[in-house]
N, C-alpha and C positions, 0 to 999 in steps of 0.2 A: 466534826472529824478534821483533821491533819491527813492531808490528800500530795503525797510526794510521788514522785517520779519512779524511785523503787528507794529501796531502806537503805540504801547507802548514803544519799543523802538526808538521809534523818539522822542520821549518828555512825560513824566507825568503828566508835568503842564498846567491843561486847557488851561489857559491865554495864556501864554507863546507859547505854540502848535500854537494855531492858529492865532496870530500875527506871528509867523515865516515861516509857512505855507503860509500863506498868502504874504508876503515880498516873498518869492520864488517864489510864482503863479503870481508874476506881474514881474519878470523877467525873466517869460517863463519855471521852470525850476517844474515841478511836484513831489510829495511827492505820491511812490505806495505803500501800503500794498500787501504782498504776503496772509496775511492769514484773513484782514479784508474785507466785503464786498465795495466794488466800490461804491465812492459817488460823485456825481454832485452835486460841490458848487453849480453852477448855480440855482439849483431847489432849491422851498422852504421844499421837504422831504431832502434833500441834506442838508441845511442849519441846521436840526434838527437833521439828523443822526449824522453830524460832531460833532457839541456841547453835543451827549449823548455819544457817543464814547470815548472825549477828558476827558468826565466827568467821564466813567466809569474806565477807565485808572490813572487817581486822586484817584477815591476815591479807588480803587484794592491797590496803593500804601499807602495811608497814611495807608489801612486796614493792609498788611504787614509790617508798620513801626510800628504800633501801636502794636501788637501780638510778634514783636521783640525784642520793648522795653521790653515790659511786660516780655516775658521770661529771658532776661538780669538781670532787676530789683530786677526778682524769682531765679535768678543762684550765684546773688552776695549774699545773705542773707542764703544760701543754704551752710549745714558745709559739710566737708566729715566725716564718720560715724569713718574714721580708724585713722585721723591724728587729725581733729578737728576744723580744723582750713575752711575759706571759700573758694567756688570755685572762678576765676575768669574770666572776660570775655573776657580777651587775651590782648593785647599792652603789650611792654617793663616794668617789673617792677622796681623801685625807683632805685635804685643807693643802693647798701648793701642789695639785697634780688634777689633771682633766681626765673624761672618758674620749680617748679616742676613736671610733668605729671603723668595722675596717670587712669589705667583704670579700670573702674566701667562698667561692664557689657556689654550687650551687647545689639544692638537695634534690632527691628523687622527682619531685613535682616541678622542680625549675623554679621553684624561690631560690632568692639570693640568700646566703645562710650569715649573717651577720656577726663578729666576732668585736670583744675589744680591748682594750690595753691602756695602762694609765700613762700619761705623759706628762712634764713638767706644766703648767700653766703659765703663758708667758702674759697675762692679759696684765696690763700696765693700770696701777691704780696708786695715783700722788706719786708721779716720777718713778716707782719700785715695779718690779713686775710681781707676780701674786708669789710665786715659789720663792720669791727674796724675802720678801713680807713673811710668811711663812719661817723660814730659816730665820730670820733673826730674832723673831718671837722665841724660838724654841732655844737657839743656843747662844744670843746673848740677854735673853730676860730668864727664862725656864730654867737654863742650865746653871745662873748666876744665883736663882734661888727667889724668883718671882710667885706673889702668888696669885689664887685664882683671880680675886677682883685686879691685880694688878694689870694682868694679861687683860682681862675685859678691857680693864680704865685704858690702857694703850693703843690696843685697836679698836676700840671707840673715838678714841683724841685724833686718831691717823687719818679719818673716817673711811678705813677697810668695810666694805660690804662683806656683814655676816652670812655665815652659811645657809640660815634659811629666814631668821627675822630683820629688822629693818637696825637690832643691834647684837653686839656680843653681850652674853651671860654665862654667868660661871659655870652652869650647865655643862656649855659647849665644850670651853675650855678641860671642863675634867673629865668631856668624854675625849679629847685629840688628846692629853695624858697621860690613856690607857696603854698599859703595857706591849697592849697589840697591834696599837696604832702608830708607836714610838715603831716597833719593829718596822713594820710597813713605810718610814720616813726615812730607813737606813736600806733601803730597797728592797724589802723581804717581802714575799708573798705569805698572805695569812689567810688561810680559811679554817671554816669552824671554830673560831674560840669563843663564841656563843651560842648561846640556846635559842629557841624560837622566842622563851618569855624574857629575854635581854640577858640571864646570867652568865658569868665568865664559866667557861668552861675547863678543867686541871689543864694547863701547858701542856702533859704529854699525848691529848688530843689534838692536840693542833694540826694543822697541814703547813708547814713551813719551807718555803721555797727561795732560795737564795735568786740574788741580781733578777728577781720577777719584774721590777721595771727601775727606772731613773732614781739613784741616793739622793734624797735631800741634805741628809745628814751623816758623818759616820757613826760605828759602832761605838766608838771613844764621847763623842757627843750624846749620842742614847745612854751610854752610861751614867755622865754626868746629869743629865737632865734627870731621870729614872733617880738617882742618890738624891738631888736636888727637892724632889720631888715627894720622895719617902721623910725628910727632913721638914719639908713644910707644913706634913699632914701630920705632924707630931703637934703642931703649935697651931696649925688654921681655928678659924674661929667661922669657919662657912654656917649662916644660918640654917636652922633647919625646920625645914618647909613640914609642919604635923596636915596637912590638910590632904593628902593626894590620896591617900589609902580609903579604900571605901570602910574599914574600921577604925579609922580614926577619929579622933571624939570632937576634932571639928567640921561641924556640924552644915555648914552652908560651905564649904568648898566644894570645887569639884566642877566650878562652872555655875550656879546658883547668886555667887556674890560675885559683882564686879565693881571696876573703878569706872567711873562715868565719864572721866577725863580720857581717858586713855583706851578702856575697851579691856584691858585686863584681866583676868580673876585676880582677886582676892584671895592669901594663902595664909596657912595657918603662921604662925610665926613668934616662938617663944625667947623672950626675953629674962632675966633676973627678978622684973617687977612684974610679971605676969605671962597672961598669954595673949593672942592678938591676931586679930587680922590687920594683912597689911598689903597692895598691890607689888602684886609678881613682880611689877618694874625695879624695884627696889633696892630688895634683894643679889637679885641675879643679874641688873643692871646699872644699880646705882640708881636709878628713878630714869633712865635715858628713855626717851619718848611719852614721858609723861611730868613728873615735877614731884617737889615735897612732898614727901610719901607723910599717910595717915595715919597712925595707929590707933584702930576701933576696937575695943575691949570685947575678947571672944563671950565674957560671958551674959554681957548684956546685951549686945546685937541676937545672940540666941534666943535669951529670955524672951527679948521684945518680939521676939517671931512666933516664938511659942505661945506667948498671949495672944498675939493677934490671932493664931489658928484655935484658939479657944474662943475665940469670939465669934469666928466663924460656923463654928461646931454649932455654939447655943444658936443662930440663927436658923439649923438645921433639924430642930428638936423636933417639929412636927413631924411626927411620921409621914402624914398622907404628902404634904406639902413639899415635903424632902424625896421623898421618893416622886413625885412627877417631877423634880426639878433630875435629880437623876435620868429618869427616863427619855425628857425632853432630850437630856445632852447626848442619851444614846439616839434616839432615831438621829441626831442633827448627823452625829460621827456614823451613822450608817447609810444616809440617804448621803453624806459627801463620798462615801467608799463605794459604792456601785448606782453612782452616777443618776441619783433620784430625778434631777432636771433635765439630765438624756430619757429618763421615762416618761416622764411629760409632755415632752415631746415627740414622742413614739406614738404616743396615744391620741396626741393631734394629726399623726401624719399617717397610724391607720384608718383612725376617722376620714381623714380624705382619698385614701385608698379607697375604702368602701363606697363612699360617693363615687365616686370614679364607676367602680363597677357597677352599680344601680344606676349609672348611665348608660353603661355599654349595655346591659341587658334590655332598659327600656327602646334602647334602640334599636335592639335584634325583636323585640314586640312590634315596635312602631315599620317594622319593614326593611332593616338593614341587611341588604344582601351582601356583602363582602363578610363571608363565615371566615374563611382563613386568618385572616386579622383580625374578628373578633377572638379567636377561639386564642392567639398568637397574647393578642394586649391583653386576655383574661389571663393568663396562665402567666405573663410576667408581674400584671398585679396580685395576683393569688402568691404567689413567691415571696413578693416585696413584702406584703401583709403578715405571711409566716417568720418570715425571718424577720421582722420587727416584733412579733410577736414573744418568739423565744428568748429578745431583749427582755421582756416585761414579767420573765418567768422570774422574780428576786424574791424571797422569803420575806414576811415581815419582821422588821429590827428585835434585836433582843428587847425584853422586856423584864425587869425584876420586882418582885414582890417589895412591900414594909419591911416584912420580916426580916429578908434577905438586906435590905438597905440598912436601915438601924442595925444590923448584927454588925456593918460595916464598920461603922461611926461608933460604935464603942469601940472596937476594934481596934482604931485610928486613936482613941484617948489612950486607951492603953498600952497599944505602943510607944506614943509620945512620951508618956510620963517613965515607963518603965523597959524600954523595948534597946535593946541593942545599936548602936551607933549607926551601922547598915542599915538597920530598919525606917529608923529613926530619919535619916537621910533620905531612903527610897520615895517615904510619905513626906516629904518638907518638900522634895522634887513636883510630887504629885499636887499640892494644894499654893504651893507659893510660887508663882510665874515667874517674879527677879527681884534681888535684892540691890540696890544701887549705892556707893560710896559716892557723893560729891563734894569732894574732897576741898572747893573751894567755901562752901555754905558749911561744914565739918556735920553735913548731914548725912543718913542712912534712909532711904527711901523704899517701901518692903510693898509689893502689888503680888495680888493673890489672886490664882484660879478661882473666881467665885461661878456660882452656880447663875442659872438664869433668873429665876426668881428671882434672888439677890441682887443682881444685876437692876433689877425694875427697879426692886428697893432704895437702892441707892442715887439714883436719877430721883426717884421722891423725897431723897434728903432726909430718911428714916433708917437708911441699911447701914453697912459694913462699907467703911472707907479705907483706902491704903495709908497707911500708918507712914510717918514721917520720921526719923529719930535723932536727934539732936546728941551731935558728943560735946 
């Protein structure tokens, strides 16, 4: 079972709730509330309590979404009385401006109620203070008609500390570009012009609040920059990274592939003569914090994985043999999840409770007259003994059949061979531990989740070794 607190935190979405609820209830496995009342799909009040429950749960949440917003909406338009300028609703502010914190009173409990405001940043880095730095990035490179790598290659060369890694990438750059953030450099307050999954939202949703704190720039400069800018992305040649979509048809990004020099991932990356993995550094930085970038050919780093997990498979053909090695790795991951070696020790430590006791008793035989502190030290050892006891109350680990296991492992080929790119990724997650670029050796280095068995195997210099691959 799936044992929650009450069904709101199982899901908020009607829909969604009990289509997944229900997928669980036909593979046996039940969804309990600790604090909502007990319902029987079965029954038709059962069928009705479900659907007002899932519903009251919906509508509790849009009602807090909606009263959030609204306060948000009320907080950005809202000046402080002492500075002037507006409050704001918290995330990283632009690139040339700090959060300054600022406390205004106090709430019902006598907490301090914390408010804040952006202010220019004067922190001094290469003789420039950061909001110079800033301004002349945007209106004499950006507005001149700079493009993305440009702006990186400049404040990389300046050595400006990036926003959140150790450099700039083109990334960063096209997101301080955005339409909304230009606004916000010419003093405007901006809330809402995105979604919670990052998309832009139509302008005429926006919250737009004029002089909300300190101009960077004028309106006349946002223009330029914004024309500037609309003119570059007619002609930009920005790579384009195929690897970050969980449907995308390359197949070891995502975190899976990395560069060994640098710590990296590896991203998809198509060129004229093919396609390619190649470290994120590259790209988005020019190679900055790493070096001569690699290009390892997507389709034979995949191949070579793909053999290797065929090889793995046939070492798994035994049913009986493949299924203990399976089982093995479940009790291993079940005795580490409710603390197997805490039970061990539990059972050594009622063991000498019990001696303890079969002392005090022989000593109430043998003629011990102080009753009150025997009866005192019985009853806190009897305690101790229970409540280590109900420690040891653990189910034994799952266990699965042959059957069950080999249905797996076909499963897994036929995925591989013919299974959807998500699929196909989910299980290369599952069976291949890391794939390494070492970019000085121009080698790919592939280590794989192997099983324990296998494991012995391979220390006898008969198993499955990790495969090396040479570009």
């Amino acid at each position: 079972m799936i044992l929650v607190h009450d069904l709101s935190r199982f899901s908020r979405d009607s829909v969604g709730a009990k289509m997944l609820v229900r997928q669980l209830r036909g593979q046996g496995i039940k969804v309990v509330s600790l604090n909502d009342p007990e319902i029987d799909p079965e029954s038709v009040a059962g069928v009705y309590m479900e659907a007002i429950t899932y519903a009251k749960n919906e509508a509790y949440s849009r009602e807090v979404a909606f009263h959030t917003r609204k306060g948000c909406r009320a907080n950005v338009q809202a000046r402080d009385a002492e500075t002037g300028w507006c409050y704001k609703n918290g995330g990283q502010p632009p690139w040339g401006y700090r959060s300054l914190r600022l406390e205004r009173g106090q709430d019902k409990r006598g907490r301090p109620i914390i408010k804040s405001v952006w202010v220019l940043d004067n922190t001094v880095i290469g003789g420039r203070r950061a909001h110079e730095w800033a301004r002349h990035c945007l209106v004499e490179l950006a507005a001149a008609g700079a493009s993305l790598a440009e702006l990186r290659d400049f404040c990389n060369r300046a050595s400006i500390p990036a926003r959140r890694k150790s450099f700039w990438g083109i990334s960063t750059w096209n997101a301080i570009l955005q339409p909304s953030v230009i606004l916000q450099f010419c003093g405007y307050g901006v809330w809402n012009a995105r979604t919670k999954e990052g998309r832009e939202r139509p302008q005429s949703e926006w919250v737009i609040v004029p002089n909300a704190h300190p101009a960077l720039i004028t309106e006349d400069e946002a223009r330029a920059i914004m024309g500037a800018r609309r003119r570059a992305q007619a002609t930009a040649t920005i790579p384009t990274n195929r690897g970050r979509s969980q449907t995308s048809r390359y197949l070891l990004s995502g975190g899976v592939f990395k560069c060994q020099r640098c710590g990296s991932n590896m991203i998809g990356f198509r060129t004229s003569s093919g396609e390619y993995y190649i470290c994120g550094s590259q790209p988005y930085r020019k190679g900055k914090g790493c070096g001569p970038g690699v290009y390892v050919p997507r389709r034979a780093v995949e191949a070579e994985v793909c053999r290797g997990l065929s090889e793995l498979l046939s070492l798994c053909a035994n049913p009986d043999g493949f299924t203990r090695q399976v089982n093995t790795e479940l009790r291993h991951i079940w005795e580490e999840s409710t603390g197997f070696a805490d039970r061990a020790k539990a059972h050594t430590e009622i063991e000498r409770i019990e001696a303890k006791i079969g002392n005090i008793r022989r000593a109430v035989e043998d003629g011990l007259a102080d009753a009150s502190w025997t009866n005192a030290r019985l009853r806190e050892l009897m305690a101790e003994r229970e409540r280590l006891a109900v420690s040891l109350d653990v189910s034994e680990p799952p266990q699965l059949d042959s059957k069950t296991v080999m249905a797996y492992r076909r499963q897994t080929e036929k995925v591989m061979e013919s299974g959807q790119p998500a699929e196909r990724k989910r299980l290369m997650r599952a069976w291949v531990q890391d794939v390494k670029l070492e970019p000085e050796n121009l080698e790919v280095k592939i280590s794989y989740r192997l099983p324990e068995g296998v494991m012995k195997s391979v220390v006898a210099g008969a198993g499955f070794e990790p495969a090396t691959f040479g570009l």
